[in-house]
One Martini backbone bead per residue (centre of mass of N, CA, C, O) as a GRO file, in nm:
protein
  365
    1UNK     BB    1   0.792  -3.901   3.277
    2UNK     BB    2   0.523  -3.820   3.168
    3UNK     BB    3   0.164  -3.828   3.255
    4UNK     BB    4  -0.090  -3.909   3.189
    5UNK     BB    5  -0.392  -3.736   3.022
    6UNK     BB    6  -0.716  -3.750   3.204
    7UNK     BB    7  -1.038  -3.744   3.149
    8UNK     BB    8  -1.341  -3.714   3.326
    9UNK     BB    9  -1.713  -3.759   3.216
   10UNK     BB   10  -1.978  -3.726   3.421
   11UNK     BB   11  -2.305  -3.820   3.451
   12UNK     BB   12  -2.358  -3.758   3.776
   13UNK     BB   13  -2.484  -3.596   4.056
   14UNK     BB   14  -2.332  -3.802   4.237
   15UNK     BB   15  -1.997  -3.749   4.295
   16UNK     BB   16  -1.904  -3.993   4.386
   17UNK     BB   17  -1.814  -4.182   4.114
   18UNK     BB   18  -1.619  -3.970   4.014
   19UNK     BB   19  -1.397  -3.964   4.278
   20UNK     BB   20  -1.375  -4.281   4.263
   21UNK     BB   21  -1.264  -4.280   3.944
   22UNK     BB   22  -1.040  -4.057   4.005
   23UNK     BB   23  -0.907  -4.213   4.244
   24UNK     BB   24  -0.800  -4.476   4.113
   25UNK     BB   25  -0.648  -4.353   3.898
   26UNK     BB   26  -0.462  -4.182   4.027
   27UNK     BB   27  -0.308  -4.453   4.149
   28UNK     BB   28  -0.221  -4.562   3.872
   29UNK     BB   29  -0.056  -4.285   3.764
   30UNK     BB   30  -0.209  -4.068   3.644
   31UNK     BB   31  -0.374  -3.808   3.525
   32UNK     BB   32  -0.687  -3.631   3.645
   33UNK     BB   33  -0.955  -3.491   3.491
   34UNK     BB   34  -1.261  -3.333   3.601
   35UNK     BB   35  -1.571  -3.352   3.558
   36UNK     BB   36  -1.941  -3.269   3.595
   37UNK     BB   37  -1.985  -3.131   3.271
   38UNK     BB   38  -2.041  -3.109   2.904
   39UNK     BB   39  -1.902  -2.824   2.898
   40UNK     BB   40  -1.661  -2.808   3.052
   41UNK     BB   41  -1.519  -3.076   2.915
   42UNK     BB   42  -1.502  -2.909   2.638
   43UNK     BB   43  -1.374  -2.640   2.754
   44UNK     BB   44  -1.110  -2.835   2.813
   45UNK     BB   45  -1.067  -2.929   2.498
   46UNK     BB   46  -0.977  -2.699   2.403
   47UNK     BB   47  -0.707  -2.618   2.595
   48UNK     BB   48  -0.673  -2.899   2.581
   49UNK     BB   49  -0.473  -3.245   2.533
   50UNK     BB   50  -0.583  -3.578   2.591
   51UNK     BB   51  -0.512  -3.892   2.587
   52UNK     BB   52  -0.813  -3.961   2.686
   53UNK     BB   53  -1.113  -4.047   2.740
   54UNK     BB   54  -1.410  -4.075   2.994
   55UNK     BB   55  -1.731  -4.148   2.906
   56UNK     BB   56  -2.155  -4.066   2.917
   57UNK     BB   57  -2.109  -3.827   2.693
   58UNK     BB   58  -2.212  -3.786   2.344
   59UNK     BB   59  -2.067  -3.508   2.326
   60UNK     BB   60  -1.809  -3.541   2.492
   61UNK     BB   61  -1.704  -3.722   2.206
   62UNK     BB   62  -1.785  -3.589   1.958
   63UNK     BB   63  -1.609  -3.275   2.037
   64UNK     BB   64  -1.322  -3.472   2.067
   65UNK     BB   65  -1.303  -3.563   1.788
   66UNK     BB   66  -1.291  -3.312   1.645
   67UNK     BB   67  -1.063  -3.143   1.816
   68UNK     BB   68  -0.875  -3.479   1.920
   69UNK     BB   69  -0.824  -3.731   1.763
   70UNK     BB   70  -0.598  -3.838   1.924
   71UNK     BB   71  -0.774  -3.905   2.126
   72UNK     BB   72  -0.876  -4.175   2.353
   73UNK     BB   73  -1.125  -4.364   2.407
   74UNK     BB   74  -1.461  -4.387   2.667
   75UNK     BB   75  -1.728  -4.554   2.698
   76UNK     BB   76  -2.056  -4.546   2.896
   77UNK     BB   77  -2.237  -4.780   2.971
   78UNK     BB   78  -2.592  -4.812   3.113
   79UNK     BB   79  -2.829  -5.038   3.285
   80UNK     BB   80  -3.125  -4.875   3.156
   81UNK     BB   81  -3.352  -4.685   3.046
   82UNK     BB   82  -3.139  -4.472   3.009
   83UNK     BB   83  -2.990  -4.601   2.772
   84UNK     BB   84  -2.771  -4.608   2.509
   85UNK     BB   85  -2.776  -4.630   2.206
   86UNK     BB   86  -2.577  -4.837   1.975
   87UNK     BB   87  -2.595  -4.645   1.724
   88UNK     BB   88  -2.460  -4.413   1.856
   89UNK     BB   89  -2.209  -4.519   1.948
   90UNK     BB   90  -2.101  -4.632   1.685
   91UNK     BB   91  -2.076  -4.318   1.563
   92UNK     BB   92  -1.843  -4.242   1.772
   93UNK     BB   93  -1.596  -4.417   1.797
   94UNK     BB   94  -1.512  -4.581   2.036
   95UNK     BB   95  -1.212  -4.747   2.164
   96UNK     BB   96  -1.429  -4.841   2.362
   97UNK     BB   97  -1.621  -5.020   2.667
   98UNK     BB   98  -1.841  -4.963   2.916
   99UNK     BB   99  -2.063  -5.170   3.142
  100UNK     BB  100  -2.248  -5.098   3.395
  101UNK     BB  101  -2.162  -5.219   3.634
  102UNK     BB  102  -1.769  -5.162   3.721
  103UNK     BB  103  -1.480  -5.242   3.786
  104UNK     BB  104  -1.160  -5.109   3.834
  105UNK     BB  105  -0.992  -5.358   3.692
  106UNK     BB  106  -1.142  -5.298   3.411
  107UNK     BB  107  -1.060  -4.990   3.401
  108UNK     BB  108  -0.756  -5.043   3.394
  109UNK     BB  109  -0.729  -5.248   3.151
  110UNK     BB  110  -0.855  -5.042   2.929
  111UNK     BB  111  -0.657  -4.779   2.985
  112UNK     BB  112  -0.411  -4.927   2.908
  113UNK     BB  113  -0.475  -5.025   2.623
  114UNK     BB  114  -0.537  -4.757   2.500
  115UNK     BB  115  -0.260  -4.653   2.547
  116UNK     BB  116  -0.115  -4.911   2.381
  117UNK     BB  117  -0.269  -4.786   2.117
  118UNK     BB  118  -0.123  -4.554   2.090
  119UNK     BB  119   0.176  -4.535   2.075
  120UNK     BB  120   0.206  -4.550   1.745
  121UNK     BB  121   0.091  -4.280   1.700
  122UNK     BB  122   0.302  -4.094   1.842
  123UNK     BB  123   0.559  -4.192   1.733
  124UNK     BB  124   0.489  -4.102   1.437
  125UNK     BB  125   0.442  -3.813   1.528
  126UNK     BB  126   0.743  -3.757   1.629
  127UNK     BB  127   0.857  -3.790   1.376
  128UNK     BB  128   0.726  -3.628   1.222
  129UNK     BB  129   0.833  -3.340   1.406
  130UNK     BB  130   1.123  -3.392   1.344
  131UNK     BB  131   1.091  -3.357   1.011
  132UNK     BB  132   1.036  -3.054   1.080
  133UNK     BB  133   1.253  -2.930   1.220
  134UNK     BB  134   1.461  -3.026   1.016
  135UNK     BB  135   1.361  -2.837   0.767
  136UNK     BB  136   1.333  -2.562   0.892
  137UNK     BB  137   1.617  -2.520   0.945
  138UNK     BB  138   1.704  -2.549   0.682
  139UNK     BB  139   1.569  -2.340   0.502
  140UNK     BB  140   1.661  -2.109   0.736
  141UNK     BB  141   1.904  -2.108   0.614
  142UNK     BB  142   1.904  -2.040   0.334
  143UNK     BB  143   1.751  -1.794   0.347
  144UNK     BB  144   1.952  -1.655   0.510
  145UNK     BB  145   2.165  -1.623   0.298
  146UNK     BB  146   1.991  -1.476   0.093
  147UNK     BB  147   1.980  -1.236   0.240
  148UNK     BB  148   2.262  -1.148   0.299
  149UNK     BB  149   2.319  -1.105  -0.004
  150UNK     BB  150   2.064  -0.890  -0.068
  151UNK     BB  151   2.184  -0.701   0.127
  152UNK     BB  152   2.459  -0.633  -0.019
  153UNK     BB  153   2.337  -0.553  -0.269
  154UNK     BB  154   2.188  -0.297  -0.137
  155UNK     BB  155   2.463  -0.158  -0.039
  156UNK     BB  156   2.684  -0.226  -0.302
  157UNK     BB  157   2.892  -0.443  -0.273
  158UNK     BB  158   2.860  -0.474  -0.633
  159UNK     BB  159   2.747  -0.214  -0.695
  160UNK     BB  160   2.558  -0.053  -0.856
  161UNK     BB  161   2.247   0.045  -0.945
  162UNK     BB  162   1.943   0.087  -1.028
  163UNK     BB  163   1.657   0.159  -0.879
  164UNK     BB  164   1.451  -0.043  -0.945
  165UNK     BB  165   1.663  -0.306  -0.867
  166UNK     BB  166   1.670  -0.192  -0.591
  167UNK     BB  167   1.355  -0.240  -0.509
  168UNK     BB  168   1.339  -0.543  -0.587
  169UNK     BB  169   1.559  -0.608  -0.368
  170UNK     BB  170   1.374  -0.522  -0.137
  171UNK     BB  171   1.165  -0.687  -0.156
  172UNK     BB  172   1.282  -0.936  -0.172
  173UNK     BB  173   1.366  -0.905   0.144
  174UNK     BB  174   1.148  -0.886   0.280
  175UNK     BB  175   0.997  -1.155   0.188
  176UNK     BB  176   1.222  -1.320   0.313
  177UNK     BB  177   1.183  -1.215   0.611
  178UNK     BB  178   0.895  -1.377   0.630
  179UNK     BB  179   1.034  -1.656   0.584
  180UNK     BB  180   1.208  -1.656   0.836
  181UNK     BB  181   0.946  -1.679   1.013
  182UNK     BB  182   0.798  -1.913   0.924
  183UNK     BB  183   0.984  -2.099   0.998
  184UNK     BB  184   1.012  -2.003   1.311
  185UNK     BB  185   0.729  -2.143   1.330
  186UNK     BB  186   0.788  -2.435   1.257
  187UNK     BB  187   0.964  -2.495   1.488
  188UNK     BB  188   0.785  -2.366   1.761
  189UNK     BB  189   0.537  -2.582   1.749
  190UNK     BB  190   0.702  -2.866   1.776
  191UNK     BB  191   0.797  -2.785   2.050
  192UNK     BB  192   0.486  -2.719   2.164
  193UNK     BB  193   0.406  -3.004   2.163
  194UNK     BB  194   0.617  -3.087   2.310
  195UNK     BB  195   0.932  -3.202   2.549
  196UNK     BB  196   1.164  -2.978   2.440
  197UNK     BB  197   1.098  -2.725   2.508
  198UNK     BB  198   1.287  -2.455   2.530
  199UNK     BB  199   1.421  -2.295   2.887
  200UNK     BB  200   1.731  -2.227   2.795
  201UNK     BB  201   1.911  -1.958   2.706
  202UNK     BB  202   2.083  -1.741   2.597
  203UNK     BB  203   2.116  -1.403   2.639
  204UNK     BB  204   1.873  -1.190   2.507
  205UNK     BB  205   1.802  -0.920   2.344
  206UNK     BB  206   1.477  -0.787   2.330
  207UNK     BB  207   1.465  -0.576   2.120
  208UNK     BB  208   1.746  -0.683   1.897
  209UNK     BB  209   1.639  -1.022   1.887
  210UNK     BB  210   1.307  -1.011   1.906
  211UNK     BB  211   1.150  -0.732   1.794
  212UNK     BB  212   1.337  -0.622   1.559
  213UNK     BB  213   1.285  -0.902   1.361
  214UNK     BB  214   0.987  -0.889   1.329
  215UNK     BB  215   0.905  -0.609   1.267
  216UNK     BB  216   1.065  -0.677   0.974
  217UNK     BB  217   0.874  -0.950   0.895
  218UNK     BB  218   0.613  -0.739   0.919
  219UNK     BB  219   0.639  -0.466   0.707
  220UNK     BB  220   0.410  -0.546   0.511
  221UNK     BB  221   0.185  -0.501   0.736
  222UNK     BB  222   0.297  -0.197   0.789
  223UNK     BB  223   0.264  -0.125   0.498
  224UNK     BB  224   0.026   0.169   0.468
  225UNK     BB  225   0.012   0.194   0.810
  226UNK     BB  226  -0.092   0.396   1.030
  227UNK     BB  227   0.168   0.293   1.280
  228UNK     BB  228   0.262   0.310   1.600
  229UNK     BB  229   0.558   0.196   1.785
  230UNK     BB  230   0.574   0.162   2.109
  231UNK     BB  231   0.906   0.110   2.278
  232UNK     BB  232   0.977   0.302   2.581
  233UNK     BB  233   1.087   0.029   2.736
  234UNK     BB  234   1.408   0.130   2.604
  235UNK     BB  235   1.557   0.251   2.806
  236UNK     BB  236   1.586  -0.018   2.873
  237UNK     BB  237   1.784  -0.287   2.899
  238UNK     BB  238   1.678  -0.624   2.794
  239UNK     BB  239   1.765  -0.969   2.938
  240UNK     BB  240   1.726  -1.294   2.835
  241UNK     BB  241   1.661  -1.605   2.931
  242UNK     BB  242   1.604  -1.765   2.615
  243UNK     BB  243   1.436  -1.872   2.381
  244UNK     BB  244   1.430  -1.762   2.017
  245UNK     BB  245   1.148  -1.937   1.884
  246UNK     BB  246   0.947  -1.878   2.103
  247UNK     BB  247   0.983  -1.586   2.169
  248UNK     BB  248   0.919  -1.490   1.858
  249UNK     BB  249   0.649  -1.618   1.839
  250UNK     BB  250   0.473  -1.476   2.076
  251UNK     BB  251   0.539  -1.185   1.938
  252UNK     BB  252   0.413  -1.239   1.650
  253UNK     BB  253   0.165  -1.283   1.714
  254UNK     BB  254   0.089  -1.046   1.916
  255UNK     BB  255   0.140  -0.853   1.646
  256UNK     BB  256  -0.055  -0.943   1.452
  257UNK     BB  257  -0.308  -0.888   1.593
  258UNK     BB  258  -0.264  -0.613   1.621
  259UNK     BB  259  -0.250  -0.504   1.318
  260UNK     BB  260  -0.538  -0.665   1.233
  261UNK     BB  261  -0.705  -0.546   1.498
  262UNK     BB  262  -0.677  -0.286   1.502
  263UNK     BB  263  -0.702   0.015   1.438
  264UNK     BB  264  -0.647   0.208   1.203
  265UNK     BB  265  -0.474   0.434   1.363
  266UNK     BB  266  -0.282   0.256   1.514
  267UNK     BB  267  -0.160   0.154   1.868
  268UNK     BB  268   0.160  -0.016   1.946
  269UNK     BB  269   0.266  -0.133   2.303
  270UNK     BB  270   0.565  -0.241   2.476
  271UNK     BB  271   0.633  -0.401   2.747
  272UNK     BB  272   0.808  -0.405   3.111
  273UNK     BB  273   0.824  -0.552   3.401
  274UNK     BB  274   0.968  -0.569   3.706
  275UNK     BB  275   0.880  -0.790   3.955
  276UNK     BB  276   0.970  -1.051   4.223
  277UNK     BB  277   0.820  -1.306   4.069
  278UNK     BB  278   0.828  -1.166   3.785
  279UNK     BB  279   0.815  -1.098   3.429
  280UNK     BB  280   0.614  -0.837   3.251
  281UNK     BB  281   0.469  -0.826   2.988
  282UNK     BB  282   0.332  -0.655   2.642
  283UNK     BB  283   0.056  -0.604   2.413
  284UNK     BB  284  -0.090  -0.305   2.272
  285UNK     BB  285  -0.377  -0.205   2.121
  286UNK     BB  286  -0.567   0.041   1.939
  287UNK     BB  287  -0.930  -0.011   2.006
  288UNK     BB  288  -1.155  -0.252   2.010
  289UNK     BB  289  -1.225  -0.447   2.230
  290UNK     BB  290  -1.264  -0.781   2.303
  291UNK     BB  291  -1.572  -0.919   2.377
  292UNK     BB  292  -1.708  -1.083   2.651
  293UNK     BB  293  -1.809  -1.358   2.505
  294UNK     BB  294  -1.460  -1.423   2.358
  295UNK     BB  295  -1.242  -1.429   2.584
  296UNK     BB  296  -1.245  -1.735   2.688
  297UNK     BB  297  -1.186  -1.832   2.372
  298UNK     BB  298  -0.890  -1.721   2.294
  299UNK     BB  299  -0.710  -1.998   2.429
  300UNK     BB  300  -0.815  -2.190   2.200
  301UNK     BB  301  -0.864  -2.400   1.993
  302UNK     BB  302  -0.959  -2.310   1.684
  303UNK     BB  303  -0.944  -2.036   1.738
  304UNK     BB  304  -1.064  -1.674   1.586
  305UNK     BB  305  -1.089  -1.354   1.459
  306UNK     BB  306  -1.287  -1.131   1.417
  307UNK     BB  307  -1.367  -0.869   1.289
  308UNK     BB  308  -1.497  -0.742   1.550
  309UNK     BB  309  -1.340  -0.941   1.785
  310UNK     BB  310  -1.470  -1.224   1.753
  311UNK     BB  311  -1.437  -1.535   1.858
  312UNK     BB  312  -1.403  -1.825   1.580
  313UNK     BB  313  -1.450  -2.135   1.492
  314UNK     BB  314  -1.263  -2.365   1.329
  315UNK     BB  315  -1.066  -2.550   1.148
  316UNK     BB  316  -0.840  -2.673   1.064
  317UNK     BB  317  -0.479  -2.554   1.079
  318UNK     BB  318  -0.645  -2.287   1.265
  319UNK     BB  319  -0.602  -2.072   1.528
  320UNK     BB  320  -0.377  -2.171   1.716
  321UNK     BB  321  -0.156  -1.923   1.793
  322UNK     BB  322  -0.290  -1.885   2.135
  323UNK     BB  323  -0.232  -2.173   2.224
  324UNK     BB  324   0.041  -2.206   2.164
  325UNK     BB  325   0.174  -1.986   2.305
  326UNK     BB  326   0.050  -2.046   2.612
  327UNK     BB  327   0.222  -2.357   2.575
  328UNK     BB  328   0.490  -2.190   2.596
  329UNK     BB  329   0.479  -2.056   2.861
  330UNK     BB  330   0.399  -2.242   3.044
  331UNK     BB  331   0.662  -2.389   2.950
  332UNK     BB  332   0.834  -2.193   3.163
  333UNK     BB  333   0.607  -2.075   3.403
  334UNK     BB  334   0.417  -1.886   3.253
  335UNK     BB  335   0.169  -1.669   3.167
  336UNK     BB  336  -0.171  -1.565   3.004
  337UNK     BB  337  -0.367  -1.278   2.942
  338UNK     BB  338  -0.658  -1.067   2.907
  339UNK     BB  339  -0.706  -0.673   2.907
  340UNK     BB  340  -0.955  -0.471   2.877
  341UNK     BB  341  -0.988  -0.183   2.737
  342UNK     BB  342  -1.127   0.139   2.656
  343UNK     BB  343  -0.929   0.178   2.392
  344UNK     BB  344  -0.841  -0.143   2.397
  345UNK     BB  345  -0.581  -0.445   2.397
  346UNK     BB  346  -0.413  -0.647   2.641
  347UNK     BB  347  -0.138  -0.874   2.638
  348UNK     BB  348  -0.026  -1.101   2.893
  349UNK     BB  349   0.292  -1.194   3.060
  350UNK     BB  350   0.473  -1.427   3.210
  351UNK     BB  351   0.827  -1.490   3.385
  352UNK     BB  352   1.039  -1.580   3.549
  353UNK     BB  353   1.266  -1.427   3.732
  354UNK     BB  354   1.533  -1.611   3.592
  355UNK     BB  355   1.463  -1.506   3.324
  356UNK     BB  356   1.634  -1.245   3.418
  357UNK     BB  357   1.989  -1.136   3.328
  358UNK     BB  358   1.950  -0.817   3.221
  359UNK     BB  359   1.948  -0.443   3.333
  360UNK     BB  360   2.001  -0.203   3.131
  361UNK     BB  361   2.132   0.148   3.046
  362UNK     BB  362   2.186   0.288   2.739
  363UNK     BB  363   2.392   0.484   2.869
  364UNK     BB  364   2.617   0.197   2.931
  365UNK     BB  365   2.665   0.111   2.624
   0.00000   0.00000   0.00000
């Protein structure tokens, strides 16, 4: 069972008061991210989602109630002449409130009692998300079919057809495979919210079953741009022990973004090496990299790509792929991070060693 995740954002000058209420939860069993600054604080609940919030600043309870509302508070009042008003604190409904100075046995009953008030509200969000998985896959089922008839009817195996109703069927399959990649975001998403995201799956060849079933679900993305798809590190084949629906959503959004943000006639270039200690991989597009002060909130929640290139806070809803991507990633072993180039940008990967089931020459098969 994983350990509750809590934040701490105190604005005390002195670490002492911080580091003695971060070491008392970690005692009681917590897992204690500390923060110093009301920036740095903020900036962790971009990255991260925590059970918990415990503060005395009410910016950093304000901007993590935008950012995940399901996250339960603590404020901290303290009593002298700056204590906060009490009209600002209940302007921000925190689930709690501690008033300064506070033993740390009423700070362990009041952080118990929050995470107790939460547990129903998770349990209903794991209902939701596994009713999400549900329909995703029968859908994707469905489609699958759908598909596969499609399929056949272009190839003739039911009789010639007329050249327009043939080019209908063939729209009707790209606009359906691009369905079956929707269903497939929508599988990977709450498996990368929870704690079942597969780690280890049969071996999958990573060009045949995962970068060209992609390439294909975004055709329509693809048609009518010049853009060219450099993937010559397929002279050798690479098989992958990995989940294929986290697999294909990774390479799926960081497909789509150099798509939509490369140059006009852009060039998107996928690599491979094998490390000592993991396999690196890396999805690359020519144009300009993305500004220097955009690249921090890059896999942050809710941040996405404007024209020009730079991360923009967005509303619910959007914005996620990037912070999902990393979420999946880092749950199996690996990291992820941006590369600017002088010609474009790269985004890199990398997954444990263990990861890597078998590299062939594609003349041995």
């Amino acid at each position: 069972m994983r350990k509750v995740e809590i934040l701490l954002a105190l604005s005390e000058e002195d670490l002492h008061s911080l580091m003695t209420v971060g070491l008392a939860l970690e005692n009681m069993g917590y897992h204690v991210t500390m923060a110093k600054r009301s920036l740095s604080a903020i900036e962790m609940c971009h990255s991260k989602t925590f059970d918990l919030l415990i503060t005395d600043l009410l910016i950093v309870l304000e901007k993590t109630k935008e950012m995940n509302p399901e996250t339960m508070t603590i404020l901290i009042l303290k009593h002298h002449q700056n204590s906060l008003p009490s009209s600002q604190a209940f302007r921000f409904d925190p689930d709690d409130y501690l008033f300064e100075p506070f033993e740390l046995d009423e700070l362990g009953y009041r952080v118990e009692n929050c995470i107790k008030k939460r547990e129903p509200k998770r349990k209903l969000n794991e209902k939701v998300l596994n009713l999400l998985k549900v329909m995703s896959h029968d859908l994707r089922g469905s489609l699958l079919s759908i598909s596969a008839t499609l399929n056949l009817l272009i190839r003739g195996s039911y009789g010639k057809m007329e050249e327009t109703v043939a080019n209908r069927l063939k729209e009707l399959f790209s606009r359906t495979t691009g369905l079956i990649g929707t269903t497939e975001e929508f599988l990977g998403k709450p498996n990368s919210m929870g704690d079942d995201l597969e780690r280890e799956g049969k071996p999958l060849d990573l060009m045949q079953d995962i970068i060209h079933p992609v390439l294909e679900e975004l055709s329509s993305e693809l048609k009518g741009h010049p853009i060219v798809i450099d993937h010559s590190f397929t002279a050798k084949r690479v098989s992958l022990k990995a989940g294929w629906i986290w697999l294909k959503t990774v390479f799926r959004n960081l497909l789509k973004n150099a798509i939509t943000y490369g140059e006009k006639e852009c060039t998107i270039a996928l690599g491979f090496e094998e490390q000592d200690s993991c396999c690196r991989l890396n999805v690359y597009n020519s144009g300009k990299p993305i500004p220097e002060e955009s690249r921090e909130k890059l896999f942050s929640k809710f941040m996405r790509f404007g024209g020009n290139g730079s991360a923009n806070e967005v509303g619910d809803g959007v914005g996620v792929g990037l912070y999902l991507v990393k979420e999946m990633i880092q749950k199996q072993g690996g990291e992820i991070w941006y590369e600017p180039k002088e010609d474009g940008s790269n985004f890199v990967f990398t997954l444990p060693s263990d990861s890597l089931f078998a590299i062939r020459s594609t003349t041995d098969i």
